[in-house]
C-alpha positions as CSV (number, residue, x, y, z in Angstrom):
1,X,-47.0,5.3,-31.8
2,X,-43.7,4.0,-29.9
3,X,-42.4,7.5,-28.1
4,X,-39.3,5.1,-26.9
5,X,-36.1,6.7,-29.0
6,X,-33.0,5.0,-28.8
7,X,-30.2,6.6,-26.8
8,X,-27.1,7.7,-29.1
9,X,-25.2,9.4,-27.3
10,X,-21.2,8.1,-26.6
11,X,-20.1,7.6,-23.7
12,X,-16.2,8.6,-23.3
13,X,-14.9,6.4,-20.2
14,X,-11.6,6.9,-18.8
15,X,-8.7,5.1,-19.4
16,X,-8.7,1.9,-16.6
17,X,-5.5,2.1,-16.3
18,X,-5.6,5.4,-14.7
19,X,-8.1,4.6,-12.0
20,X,-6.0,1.6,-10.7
21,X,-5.2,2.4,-7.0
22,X,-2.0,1.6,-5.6
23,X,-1.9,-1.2,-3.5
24,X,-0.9,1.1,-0.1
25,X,-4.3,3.3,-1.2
26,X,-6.2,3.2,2.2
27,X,-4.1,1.0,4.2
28,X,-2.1,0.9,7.2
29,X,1.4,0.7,7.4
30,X,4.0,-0.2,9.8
31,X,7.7,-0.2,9.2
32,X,10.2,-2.1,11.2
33,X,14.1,-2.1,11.6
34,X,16.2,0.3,10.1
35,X,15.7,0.6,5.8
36,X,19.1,0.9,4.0
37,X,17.6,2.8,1.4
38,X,16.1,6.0,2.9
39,X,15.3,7.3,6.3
40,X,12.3,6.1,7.9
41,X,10.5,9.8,7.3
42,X,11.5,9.9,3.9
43,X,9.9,6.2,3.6
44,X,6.7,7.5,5.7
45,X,6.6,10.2,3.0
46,X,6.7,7.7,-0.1
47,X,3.9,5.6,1.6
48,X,1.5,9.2,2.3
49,X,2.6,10.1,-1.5
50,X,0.8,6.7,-2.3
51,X,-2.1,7.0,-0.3
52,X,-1.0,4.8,2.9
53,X,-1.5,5.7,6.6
54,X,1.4,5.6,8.6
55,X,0.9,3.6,12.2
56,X,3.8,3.4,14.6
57,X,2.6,-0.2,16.1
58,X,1.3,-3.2,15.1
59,X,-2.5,-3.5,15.4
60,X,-5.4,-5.1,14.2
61,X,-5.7,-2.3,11.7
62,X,-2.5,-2.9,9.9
63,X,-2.6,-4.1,6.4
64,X,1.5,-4.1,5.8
65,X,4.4,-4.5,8.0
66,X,7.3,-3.8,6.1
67,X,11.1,-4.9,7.4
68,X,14.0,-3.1,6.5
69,X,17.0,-4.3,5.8
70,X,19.2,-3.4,8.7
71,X,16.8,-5.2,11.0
72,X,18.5,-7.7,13.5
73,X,16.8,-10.5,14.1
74,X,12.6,-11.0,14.3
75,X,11.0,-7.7,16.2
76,X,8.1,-7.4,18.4
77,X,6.3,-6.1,15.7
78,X,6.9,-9.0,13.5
79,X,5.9,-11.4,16.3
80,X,3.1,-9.3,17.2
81,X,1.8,-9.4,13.3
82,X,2.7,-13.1,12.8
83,X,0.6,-13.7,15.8
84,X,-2.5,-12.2,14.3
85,X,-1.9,-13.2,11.2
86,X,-2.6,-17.1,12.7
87,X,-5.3,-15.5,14.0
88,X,-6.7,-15.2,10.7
89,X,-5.8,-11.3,10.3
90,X,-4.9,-10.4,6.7
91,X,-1.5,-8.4,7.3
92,X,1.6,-8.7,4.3
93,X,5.3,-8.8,5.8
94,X,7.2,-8.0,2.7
95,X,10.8,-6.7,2.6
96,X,12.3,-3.3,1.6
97,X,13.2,-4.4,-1.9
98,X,9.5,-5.1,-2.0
99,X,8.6,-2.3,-0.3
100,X,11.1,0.2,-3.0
101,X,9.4,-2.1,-5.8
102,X,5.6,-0.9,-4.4
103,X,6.4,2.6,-4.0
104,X,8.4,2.3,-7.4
105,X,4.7,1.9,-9.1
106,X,3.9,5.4,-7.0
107,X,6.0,6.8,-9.7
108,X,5.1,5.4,-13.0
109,X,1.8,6.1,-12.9
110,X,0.1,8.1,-15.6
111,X,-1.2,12.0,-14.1
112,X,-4.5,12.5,-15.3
Protein backbone atom coordinates (compact mmCIF):
# COMPACT_ATOMS: atom_id res chain seq x y z
CA UNK A 1 0.00 0.00 0.00
CA UNK A 2 1.51 3.54 -1.17
CA UNK A 3 1.04 5.81 2.25
CA UNK A 4 2.55 8.72 -0.15
CA UNK A 5 -0.73 11.26 -0.48
CA UNK A 6 -0.43 14.02 -2.81
CA UNK A 7 -0.15 17.51 -1.29
CA UNK A 8 -3.24 19.77 -2.15
CA UNK A 9 -2.99 22.45 -0.38
CA UNK A 10 -2.63 26.18 -2.34
CA UNK A 11 -0.23 28.09 -1.85
CA UNK A 12 -1.14 31.99 -1.87
CA UNK A 13 2.17 33.87 -2.80
CA UNK A 14 2.46 37.58 -2.70
CA UNK A 15 2.15 39.80 -5.32
CA UNK A 16 6.04 40.30 -6.94
CA UNK A 17 5.50 43.44 -7.50
CA UNK A 18 5.29 44.27 -3.94
CA UNK A 19 8.50 42.69 -2.79
CA UNK A 20 10.64 44.64 -5.39
CA UNK A 21 13.19 46.69 -3.41
CA UNK A 22 14.08 50.07 -4.38
CA UNK A 23 17.15 50.37 -5.95
CA UNK A 24 18.73 52.78 -2.83
CA UNK A 25 17.51 49.59 -0.42
CA UNK A 26 20.83 48.87 1.43
CA UNK A 27 23.09 51.15 -0.20
CA UNK A 28 25.28 53.96 0.37
CA UNK A 29 24.82 57.24 -0.63
CA UNK A 30 26.69 60.40 -1.08
CA UNK A 31 25.37 63.60 -2.35
CA UNK A 32 27.43 66.37 -3.88
CA UNK A 33 26.90 70.16 -4.76
CA UNK A 34 24.07 71.92 -3.82
CA UNK A 35 20.34 70.17 -5.28
CA UNK A 36 17.93 72.82 -6.68
CA UNK A 37 15.09 70.83 -5.70
CA UNK A 38 15.19 70.34 -1.88
CA UNK A 39 17.61 70.86 0.87
CA UNK A 40 20.23 68.42 1.27
CA UNK A 41 18.37 67.05 4.72
CA UNK A 42 15.18 66.86 3.13
CA UNK A 43 17.06 64.76 0.31
CA UNK A 44 18.94 62.66 3.11
CA UNK A 45 15.36 62.02 4.39
CA UNK A 46 13.91 60.81 0.92
CA UNK A 47 16.97 58.40 0.53
CA UNK A 48 16.31 56.94 4.60
CA UNK A 49 12.49 56.85 3.53
CA UNK A 50 13.79 54.46 0.71
CA UNK A 51 15.99 52.40 2.58
CA UNK A 52 19.53 54.10 1.70
CA UNK A 53 22.36 55.01 4.16
CA UNK A 54 23.42 58.34 4.15
CA UNK A 55 27.60 58.78 4.08
CA UNK A 56 29.09 62.17 4.12
CA UNK A 57 32.36 61.01 1.91
CA UNK A 58 33.22 59.13 -0.75
CA UNK A 59 34.46 55.61 0.19
CA UNK A 60 34.93 52.25 -0.96
CA UNK A 61 31.47 51.55 0.49
CA UNK A 62 29.48 53.93 -1.61
CA UNK A 63 27.11 52.53 -4.11
CA UNK A 64 25.72 56.20 -5.42
CA UNK A 65 27.16 59.61 -5.68
CA UNK A 66 24.50 61.74 -6.66
CA UNK A 67 25.38 65.59 -8.07
CA UNK A 68 23.14 68.26 -7.71
CA UNK A 69 22.37 70.66 -9.86
CA UNK A 70 23.96 73.84 -8.43
CA UNK A 71 27.32 72.04 -8.36
CA UNK A 72 30.22 74.08 -9.95
CA UNK A 73 32.51 72.28 -11.70
CA UNK A 74 33.82 68.41 -10.89
CA UNK A 75 34.23 67.97 -6.83
CA UNK A 76 36.55 66.01 -4.83
CA UNK A 77 34.02 63.59 -4.32
CA UNK A 78 33.39 63.04 -7.96
CA UNK A 79 37.17 62.72 -8.55
CA UNK A 80 37.53 60.61 -5.59
CA UNK A 81 34.57 58.20 -7.02
CA UNK A 82 35.72 58.37 -10.66
CA UNK A 83 38.97 57.24 -9.35
CA UNK A 84 37.69 54.06 -7.80
CA UNK A 85 35.44 53.52 -10.20
CA UNK A 86 38.73 52.79 -12.70
CA UNK A 87 39.68 50.88 -10.09
CA UNK A 88 36.97 48.58 -10.81
CA UNK A 89 34.56 49.80 -7.83
CA UNK A 90 30.86 49.64 -8.83
CA UNK A 91 29.65 53.28 -7.76
CA UNK A 92 26.67 55.19 -10.14
CA UNK A 93 27.12 59.16 -10.56
CA UNK A 94 23.70 60.05 -11.68
CA UNK A 95 22.22 63.56 -11.55
CA UNK A 96 19.40 65.12 -9.49
CA UNK A 97 16.70 64.65 -12.13
CA UNK A 98 17.84 61.08 -11.81
CA UNK A 99 18.13 61.11 -8.34
CA UNK A 100 14.03 62.94 -7.98
CA UNK A 101 13.10 60.18 -10.75
CA UNK A 102 14.58 57.15 -8.09
CA UNK A 103 13.09 58.59 -5.16
CA UNK A 104 9.87 59.32 -7.31
CA UNK A 105 9.48 55.22 -7.41
CA UNK A 106 9.77 55.65 -3.29
CA UNK A 107 6.36 56.99 -3.72
CA UNK A 108 4.41 54.84 -6.09
CA UNK A 109 4.86 51.86 -4.54
CA UNK A 110 2.00 49.70 -3.47
CA UNK A 111 1.70 49.49 0.85
CA UNK A 112 1.19 46.12 1.68
Amino acid sequence: MNNNKVNTEIIQLSNPSQCIKHPFYHKQIVFTGALSTMTRSEAAKRVRACGGIMQGAVTQDTDFLILGDKRRGISTKQLKAEKLMSLGLDIQIIIEDDFIWLISMQEEQPQI
